[in-house]
N, C-alpha and C positions, 0 to 999 in steps of 0.2 A: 531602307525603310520599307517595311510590307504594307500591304491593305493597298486600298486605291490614292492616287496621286490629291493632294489637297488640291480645291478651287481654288482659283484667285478671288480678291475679296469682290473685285469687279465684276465680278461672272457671279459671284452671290448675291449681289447687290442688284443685278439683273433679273435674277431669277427671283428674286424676292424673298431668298433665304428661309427655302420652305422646313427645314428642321428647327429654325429657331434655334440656331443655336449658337453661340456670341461671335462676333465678327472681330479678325483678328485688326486691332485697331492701330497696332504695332509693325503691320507691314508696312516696306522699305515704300516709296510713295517717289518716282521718278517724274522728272519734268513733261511736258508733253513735245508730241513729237511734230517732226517738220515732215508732211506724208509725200516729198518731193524722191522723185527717184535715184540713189546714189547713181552719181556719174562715174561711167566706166566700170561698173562692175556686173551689171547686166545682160545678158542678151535680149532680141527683140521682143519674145517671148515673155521672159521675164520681165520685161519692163509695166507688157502689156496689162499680166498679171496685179504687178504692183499698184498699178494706178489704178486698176479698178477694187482694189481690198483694200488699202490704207487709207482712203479717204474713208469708209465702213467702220474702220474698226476705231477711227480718230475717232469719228463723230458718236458712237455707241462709248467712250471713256474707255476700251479695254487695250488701248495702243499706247505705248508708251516708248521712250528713248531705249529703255532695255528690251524693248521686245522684236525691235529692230534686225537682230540677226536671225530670228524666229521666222520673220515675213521674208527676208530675205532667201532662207534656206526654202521656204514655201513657194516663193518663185519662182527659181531654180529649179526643184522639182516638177514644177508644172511643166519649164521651157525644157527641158531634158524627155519627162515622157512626150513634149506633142513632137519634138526632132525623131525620136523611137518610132512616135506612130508615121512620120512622114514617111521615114524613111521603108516601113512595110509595107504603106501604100504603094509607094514608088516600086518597088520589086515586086508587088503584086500584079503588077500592071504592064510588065515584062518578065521575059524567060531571062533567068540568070544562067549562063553554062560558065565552069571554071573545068581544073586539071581532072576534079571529080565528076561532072558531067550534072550537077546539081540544079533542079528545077524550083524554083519557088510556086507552091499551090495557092490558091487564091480562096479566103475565104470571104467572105462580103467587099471583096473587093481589097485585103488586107495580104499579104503573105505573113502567113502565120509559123507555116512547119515547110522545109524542104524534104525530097525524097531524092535519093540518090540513086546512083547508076546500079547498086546493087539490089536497090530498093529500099534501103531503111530510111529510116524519116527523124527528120534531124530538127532541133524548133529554130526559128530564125535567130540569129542573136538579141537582134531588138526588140523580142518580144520579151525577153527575160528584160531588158532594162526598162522598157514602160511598164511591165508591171511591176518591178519593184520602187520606180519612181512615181506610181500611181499611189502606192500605198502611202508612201511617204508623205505623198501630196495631201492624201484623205488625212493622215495624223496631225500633219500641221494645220489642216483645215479645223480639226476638233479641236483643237486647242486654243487656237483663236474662236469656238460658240461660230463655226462658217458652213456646218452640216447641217440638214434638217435637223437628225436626232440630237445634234448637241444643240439648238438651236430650241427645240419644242417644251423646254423650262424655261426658255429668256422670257422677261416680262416690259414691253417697254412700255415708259412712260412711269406715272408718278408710284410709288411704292403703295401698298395695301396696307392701312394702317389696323396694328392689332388690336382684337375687341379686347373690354374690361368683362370682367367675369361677372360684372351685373347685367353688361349687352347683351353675352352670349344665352344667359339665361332668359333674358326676357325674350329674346329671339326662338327658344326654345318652345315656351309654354304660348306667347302668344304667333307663331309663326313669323 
């Protein structure tokens, strides 16, 4: 499918469906969700995540039974990049030596890049994994409407009702 990904009708319905343009009244329409943490498939991280976004996203109507593995992959990525970032701090904050003679730099207090015995400079491994579990994090963030900019079309509270084309005119001529 090219072009951009369709809304959900919930995310239109939020924003107030500023194209006007008909709302798919045919979408599949799932039960509402239990926002309790599945047991045993989290870690501590993840959990922490959950509980704070699924009560959010119940109470705003856009969580539902099928979006469940959605928030779940969204947790996991949060609890993945903050173990990446522990674990740079941690080695930032000690000299690493192995067979290679390999020093961890410290940048704000992070090892980010080592330099080796011969001098080249190598990135840490964990930094490749938090940043690509950051990005991941930001995508399932946008797709639940959890970023600013996915966030600055929601509209909440009662919908804007559309003027009749006698209102818009009067509002026209007399201000």
């Amino acid at each position: 499918m090219a072009g951009r990904k369709p809304k959900p009708t919930a995310i239109k319905q939020l924003q107030g469906n500023p194209g006007k343009r008909p709302l798919n009244n045919a979408e599949p329409q799932y039960p509402d969700v239990n926002v309790r943490v599945p047991k045993g498939k989290l870690p501590k991280d993840a959990q922490l995540m959950w509980r704070a976004v699924a009560p959010l996203l119940a109470s705003a109507g856009v969580l539902t039974e099928a979006d469940l593995p959605a928030l779940e992959m969204l947790s996991l990525h949060y609890a993945v990049a903050r173990a990446a970032l522990a674990e740079m701090i941690r080695d930032g904050h000690k000299k690493i030596i192995d067979d290679e003679e390999r020093e961890y730099t410290i940048s704000e207090g992070i090892a980010t890049t080592t330099t080796t015995a011969d001098g080249s400079i190598k990135k840490h491994p964990a930094a490749s994994v938090f940043r690509e579990n950051s990005l991941a994090f930001r995508g399932y963030l946008g797709e639940f409407g959890l970023t600013p900019a996915a966030r600055v079309k929601i509209k909440v509270g009662g919908q804007e009702r559309e003027q009749s084309l006698a209102e818009m005119l009067f509002e026209a001529v007399y201000g």
